[in-house]
Each structure stands twice: as C-alpha cells, then as structure tokens.
C-alpha positions in Angstrom: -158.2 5.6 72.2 -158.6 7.1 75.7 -155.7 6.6 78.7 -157.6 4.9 81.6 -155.2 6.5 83.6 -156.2 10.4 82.3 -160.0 9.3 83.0 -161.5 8.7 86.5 -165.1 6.8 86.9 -167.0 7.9 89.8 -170.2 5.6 91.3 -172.6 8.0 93.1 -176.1 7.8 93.6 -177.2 11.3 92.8 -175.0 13.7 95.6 -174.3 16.6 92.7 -173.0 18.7 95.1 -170.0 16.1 96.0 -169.8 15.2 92.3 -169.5 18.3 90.7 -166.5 19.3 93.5 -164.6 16.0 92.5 -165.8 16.5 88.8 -164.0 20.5 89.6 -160.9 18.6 91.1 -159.5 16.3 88.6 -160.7 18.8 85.5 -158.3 21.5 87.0 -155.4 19.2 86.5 -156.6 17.7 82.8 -158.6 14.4 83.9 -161.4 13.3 82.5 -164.2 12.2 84.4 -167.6 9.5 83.8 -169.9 9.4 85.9 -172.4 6.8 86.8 -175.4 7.5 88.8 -175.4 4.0 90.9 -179.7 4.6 91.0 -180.3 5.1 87.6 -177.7 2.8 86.3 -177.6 -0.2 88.7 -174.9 -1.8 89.1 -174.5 -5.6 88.6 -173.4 -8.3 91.2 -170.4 -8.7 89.4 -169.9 -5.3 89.1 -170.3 -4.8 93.4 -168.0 -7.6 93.3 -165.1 -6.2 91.5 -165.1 -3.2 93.3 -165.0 -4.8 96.6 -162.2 -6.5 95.3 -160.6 -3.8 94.3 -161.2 -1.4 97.4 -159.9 -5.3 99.5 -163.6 -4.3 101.4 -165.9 -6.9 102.3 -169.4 -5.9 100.8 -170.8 -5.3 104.4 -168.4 -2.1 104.6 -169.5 -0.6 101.8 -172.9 -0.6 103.1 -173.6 3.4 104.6 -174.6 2.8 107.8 -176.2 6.0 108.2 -179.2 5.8 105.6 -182.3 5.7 106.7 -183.1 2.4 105.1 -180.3 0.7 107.0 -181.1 1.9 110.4 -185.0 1.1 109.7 -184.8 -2.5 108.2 -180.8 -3.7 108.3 -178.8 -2.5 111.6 -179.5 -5.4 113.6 -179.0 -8.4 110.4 -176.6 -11.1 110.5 -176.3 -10.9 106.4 -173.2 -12.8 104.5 -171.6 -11.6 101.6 -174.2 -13.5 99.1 -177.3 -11.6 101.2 -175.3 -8.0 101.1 -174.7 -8.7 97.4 -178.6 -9.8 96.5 -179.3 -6.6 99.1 -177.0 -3.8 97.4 -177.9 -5.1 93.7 -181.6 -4.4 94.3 -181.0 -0.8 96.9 -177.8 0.6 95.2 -178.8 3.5 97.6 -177.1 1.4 100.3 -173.7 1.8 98.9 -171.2 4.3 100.6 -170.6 6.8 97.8 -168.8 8.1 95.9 -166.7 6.1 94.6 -163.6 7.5 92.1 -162.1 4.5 90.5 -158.3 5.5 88.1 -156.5 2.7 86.4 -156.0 0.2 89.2 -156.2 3.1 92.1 -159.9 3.2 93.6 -161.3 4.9 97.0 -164.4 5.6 98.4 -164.7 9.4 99.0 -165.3 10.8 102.2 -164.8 14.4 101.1 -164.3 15.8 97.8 -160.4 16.3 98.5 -160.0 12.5 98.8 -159.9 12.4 95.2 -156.2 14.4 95.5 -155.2 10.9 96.7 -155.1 9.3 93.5 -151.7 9.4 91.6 -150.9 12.9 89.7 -154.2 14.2 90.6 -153.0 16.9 93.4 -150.3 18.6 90.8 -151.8 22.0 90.6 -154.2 21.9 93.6 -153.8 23.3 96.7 -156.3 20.3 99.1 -156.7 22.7 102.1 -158.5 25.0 100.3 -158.7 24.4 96.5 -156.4 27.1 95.7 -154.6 26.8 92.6 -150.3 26.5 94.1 -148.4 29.8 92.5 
C-alpha cells in the first residue's frame, strides 16, 4: 500500500510547464506525484470544500483573479461561499492553481519552488536554483 506522505497530489488545470517543474522537484528527492487536471477531471463541491478547509481559505480566495473570465463577468460580484462553490464546480478554470496537497500539508503554488515547502521535500535540492546540494 502506498505512504500518503511519499505521494503528493497536485490540482492544475493544464499549466505543464509548472507541473512538470513540480513533477521534476519532488521526483529528485523520491516522491511520487498524481496529477489531476482540474478541467478534465472536475472537481466536486465537496471536493472545493475540503480543500478550502484544508488551505483555512475561503472559496473567494481561491478564485484567480487575473483570468480573463473573472475580470469579464465576476470582478465586480458580491457572491457568498454557496455562489463561489456552484461558480468554481461548473468553471474549475477559476481556481488559483496548482495546488500540491502531502498528507495533511497542502499549498497553493505560486512558483514551482513552493513545493520545497512541504516537509522533507527540499532534502537534496538546492530552491534558488535547482541545483542538486554537494
């Protein structure tokens, strides 16, 4: 049976550029990594629930402000949590991603290196410049 904690999840929604760097990052130090693509695998309200628990977010800042469909149709809304929910279930482009989710640790990546955060991830990595340490 596979260790949660030698296995990271991480939600995008298609950015393989970011992916394969954090994919690159926790390989190099003997984690395994699953990958769901948010747009081709949707996830559920409960599932947007638990990870808004998790990251102690409120579903409103997990929305990426700077896509285009926010700033066309959603800047100036007054939405609760039950709209944002109903909203990112049915335009899982909306959520900020990626997210890298290990054991009970969970972030949303800003740059690939944010992954070093996570516990026992940064052992062999250099985060400046993704050199391996001598």
């Amino acid at each position: 049976m596979e260790n949660r904690e030698s296995t990271i999840k991480v939600y995008h929604n298609g950015d393989r550029y970011t992916v394969s760097q954090i994919m690159a990052l926790a390989e190099s130090n003997q984690v395994k990594v699953s990958e769901q693509n948010i747009n081709d695998e949707k996830l559920s309200g409960t599932q947007l629930l638990t990870l808004s628990n998790k990251l102690e977010m409120s579903l409103d800042k997990m929305v990426d402000k700077e896509s285009e469909l926010y700033k066309k149709s959603l800047q100036n809304v007054n939405y609760d949590e039950a709209d944002w929910l109903q909203v990112l279930t049915e335009h899982p482009e909306l959520l900020k991603t990626p997210i890298v989710e290990r054991g009970s640790e969970i972030l949303i990546v800003e740059t690939p290196t944010d992954v070093l955060k996570l516990k026992n991830i940064d052992a062999g990595i250099d985060g400046h410049n993704h050199l391996e340490k001598k």
